[in-house]
N, C-alpha and C positions, 0 to 999 in steps of 0.2 A: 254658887261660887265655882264649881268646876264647871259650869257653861261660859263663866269669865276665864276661866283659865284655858278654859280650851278656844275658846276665841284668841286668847292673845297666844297662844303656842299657833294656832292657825293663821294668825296674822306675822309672826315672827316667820314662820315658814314660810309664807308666800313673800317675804321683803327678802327671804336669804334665796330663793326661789329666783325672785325679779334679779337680786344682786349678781347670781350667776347666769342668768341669759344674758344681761346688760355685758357681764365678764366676756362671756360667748362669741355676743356679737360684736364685742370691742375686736376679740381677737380675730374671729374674721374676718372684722373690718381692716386689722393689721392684715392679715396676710393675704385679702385680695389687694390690697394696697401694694405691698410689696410684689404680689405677682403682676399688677399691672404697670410697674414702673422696673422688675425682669423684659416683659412683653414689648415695653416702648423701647428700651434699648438692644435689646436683639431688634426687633426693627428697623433703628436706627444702624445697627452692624449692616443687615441685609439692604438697607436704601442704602447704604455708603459702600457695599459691594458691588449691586448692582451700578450706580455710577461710573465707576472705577471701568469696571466691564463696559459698561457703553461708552467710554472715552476713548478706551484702549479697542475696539472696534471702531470705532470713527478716525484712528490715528491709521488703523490699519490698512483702512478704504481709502485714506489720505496717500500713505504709502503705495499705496496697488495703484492708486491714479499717476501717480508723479512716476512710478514707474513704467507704465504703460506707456505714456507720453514721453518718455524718454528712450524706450523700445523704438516708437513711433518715427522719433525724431531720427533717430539713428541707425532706422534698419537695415540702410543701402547702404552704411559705411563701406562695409566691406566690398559691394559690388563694385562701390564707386571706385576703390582701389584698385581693384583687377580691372577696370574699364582705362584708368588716366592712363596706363602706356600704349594701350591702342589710341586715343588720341593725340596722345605724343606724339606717335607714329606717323598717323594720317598729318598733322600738322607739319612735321618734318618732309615730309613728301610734296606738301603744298609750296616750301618754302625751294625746293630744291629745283637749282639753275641749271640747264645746259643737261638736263636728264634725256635720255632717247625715252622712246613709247616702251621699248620692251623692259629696262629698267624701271619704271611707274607701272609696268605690270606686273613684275615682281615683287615690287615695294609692295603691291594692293594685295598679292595673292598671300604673301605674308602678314600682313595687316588683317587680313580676312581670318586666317589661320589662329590669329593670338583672338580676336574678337569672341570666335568659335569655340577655342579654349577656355576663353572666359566666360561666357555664356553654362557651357556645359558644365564647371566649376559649382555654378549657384544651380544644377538641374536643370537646363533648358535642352531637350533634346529636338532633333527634327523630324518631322514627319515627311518623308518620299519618297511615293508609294513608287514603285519599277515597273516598268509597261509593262501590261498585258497581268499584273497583280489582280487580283481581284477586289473590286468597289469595296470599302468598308464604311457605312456610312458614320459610326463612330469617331472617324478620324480622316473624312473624305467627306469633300462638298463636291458635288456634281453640277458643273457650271454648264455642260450643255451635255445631251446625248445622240453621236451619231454614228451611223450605220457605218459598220466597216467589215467589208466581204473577209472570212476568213479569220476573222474575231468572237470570241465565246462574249455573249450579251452580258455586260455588265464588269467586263475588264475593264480598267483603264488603260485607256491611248497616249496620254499625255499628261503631263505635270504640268499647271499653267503656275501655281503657286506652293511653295512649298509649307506644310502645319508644323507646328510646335507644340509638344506640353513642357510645362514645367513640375517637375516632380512629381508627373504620374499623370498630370490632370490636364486636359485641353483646354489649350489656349487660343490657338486657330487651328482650324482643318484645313488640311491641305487642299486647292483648289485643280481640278482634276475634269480631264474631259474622258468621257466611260463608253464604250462600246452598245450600238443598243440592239 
């Protein structure tokens, strides 16, 4: 009789035994549950943040376009301003009756003057180089080279065109005949 009793204290033990792992795993069952439905919605925070940030970079690149093209559109406003009364000018000159020659040469040297103004306003400087300067070929095209007694090789003799930079940078070189 105590190998029946001790069987059934061994069988009670293993059912209260079984009752708490089933307990166990219920409860880890709860709380991987709960951490994977923590997991899916911070996920969901972070896919709805990211979003959000790639929208608001796409609005931004949207923005930087339409401003660019607006740059684009309107960079020479201001040139064009400082240019309409030199063609006011020349227009006015066109129209004008009963002018002598020296008069339309005054008109142009002034016309010339406000042009030059404007120009140099937005950076445009000139390049002309002074006889007998010496060749620079940075900022000097050498259109032809010819012998001239009494000249160091490699002066300029003549200015056949004059260069430009615009704020700093070459735009044409001056076109120039050099001593050889």
């Amino acid at each position: 009789m105590n190998t029946d009793k001790k069987d059934n204290n061994s069988e009670q033990l293993d059912e209260l035994s079984r009752a708490g792992e089933e307990t166990q795993v219920e409860t880890g069952l709860d709380d991987l549950e709960q951490a994977l439905a923590e997991a899916v919605a911070d996920l969901d925070k972070h896919k709805d943040a990211l979003l959000r940030q790639q929208a608001e970079a796409q609005n931004s690149r949207n923005r930087a376009a339409r401003e660019m093209e607006k740059a684009r559109k309107f960079a020479l406003e201001g040139f064009m301003k400082e240019l309409l009364p030199v063609y006011d000018t020349f227009e006015r000159s066109l129209e004008a009756e009963n002018a002598s020659a020296e008069d339309l040469r005054q008109g142009s040297e002034l016309t010339m003057k406000m042009l030059a103004k404007a120009l140099e306003k937005f950076g445009l400087k000139s390049i002309c180089p002074q006889v007998e300067e010496v060749f620079n070929p940075e900022f000097h095209e050498a259109v032809t080279m010819v012998p001239v007694a009494g000249q160091e090789s490699g002066a300029v003799i003549e200015v056949i065109q004059k260069g430009y930079t615009l704020n700093d940078r070459l735009i044409r070189p001056a076109m120039v005949i050099v001593a050889q």
